[in-house]
N, C-alpha and C positions, 0 to 999 in steps of 0.2 A: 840708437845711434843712426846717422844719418849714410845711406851709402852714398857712393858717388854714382855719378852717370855714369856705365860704360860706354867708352870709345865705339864706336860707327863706323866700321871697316867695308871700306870695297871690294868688289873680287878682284883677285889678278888684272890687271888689264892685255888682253890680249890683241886690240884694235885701238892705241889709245887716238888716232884719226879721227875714228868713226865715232868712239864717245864724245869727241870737241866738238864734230859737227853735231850731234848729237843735243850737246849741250847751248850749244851756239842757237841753234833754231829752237828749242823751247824756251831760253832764257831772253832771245825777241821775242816770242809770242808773248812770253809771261810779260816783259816791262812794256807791249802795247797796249796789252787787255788789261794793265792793271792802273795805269792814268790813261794818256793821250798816246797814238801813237806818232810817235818822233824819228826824224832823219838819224839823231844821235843814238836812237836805241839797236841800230846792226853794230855800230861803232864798241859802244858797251858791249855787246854780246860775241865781240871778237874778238876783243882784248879780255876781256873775264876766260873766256875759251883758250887763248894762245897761253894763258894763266895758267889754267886745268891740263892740258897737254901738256908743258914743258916738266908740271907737276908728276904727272901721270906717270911720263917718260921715265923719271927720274926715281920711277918707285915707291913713291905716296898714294897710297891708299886710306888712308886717316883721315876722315870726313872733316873734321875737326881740323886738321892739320891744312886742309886744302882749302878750309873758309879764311883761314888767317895769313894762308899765298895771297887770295885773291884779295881781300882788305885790305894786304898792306899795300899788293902792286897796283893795286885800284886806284889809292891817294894819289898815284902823280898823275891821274885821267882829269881831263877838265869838262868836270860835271857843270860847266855853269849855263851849258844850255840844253840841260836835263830837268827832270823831277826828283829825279835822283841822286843818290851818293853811292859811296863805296859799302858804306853798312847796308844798304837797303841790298846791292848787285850783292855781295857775300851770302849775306842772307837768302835770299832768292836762291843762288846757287844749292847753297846747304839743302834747302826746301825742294828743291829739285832732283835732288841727287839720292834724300831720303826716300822723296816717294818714288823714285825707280827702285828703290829697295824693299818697298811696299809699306813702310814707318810710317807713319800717320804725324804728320809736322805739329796738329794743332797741340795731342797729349803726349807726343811719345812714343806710341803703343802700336805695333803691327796687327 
């Protein structure tokens, strides 16, 4: 039988500030290094963050649960002068979050 994936919990957040900035500045690095870098890409990396904090704040810890704030609040960004979407920014996020966790994005596996 097939299991399922377990859920991908964070720790408590104790600074959730310092985790947005946190996440804010890797997740500009990550969308400059990963096409062109863009004016638009602090813009995405502050609204994905303001996403992750209000998240944080409010008690989510559920990696899973925190990719699917950030994709839906994503949709109403207007990606039209990005490389980017909401799927790509969620994803990224998830990818960043694990490997502060030390999870290995490519299989899974820590």
């Amino acid at each position: 039988m097939i299991e399922p994936i377990p859920a991908v919990t964070l720790p408590p957040c104790s600074s959730p500030e310092q985790e947005a900035e946190w996440l804010r500045q890797a997740l500009h690095t990550w969308l400059d290094r990963e096409f062109l870098p863009e004016i638009v890409n602090d813009k995405i990396a502050e609204r994905a963050s303001s996403v992750y904090l209000r998240q944080r704040m409010e008690g989510e810890n559920d990696v899973g649960c925190l990719l699917i704030a950030i994709l839906t609040e994503m949709q109403g960004f207007d990606f039209s002068k990005s490389f980017y979407s909401e799927f790509a920014v969620a994803n990224a996020v998830s990818d960043l979050l694990l490997n502060s966790l030390g999870i290995d994005t490519c299989c899974g596996q820590s």
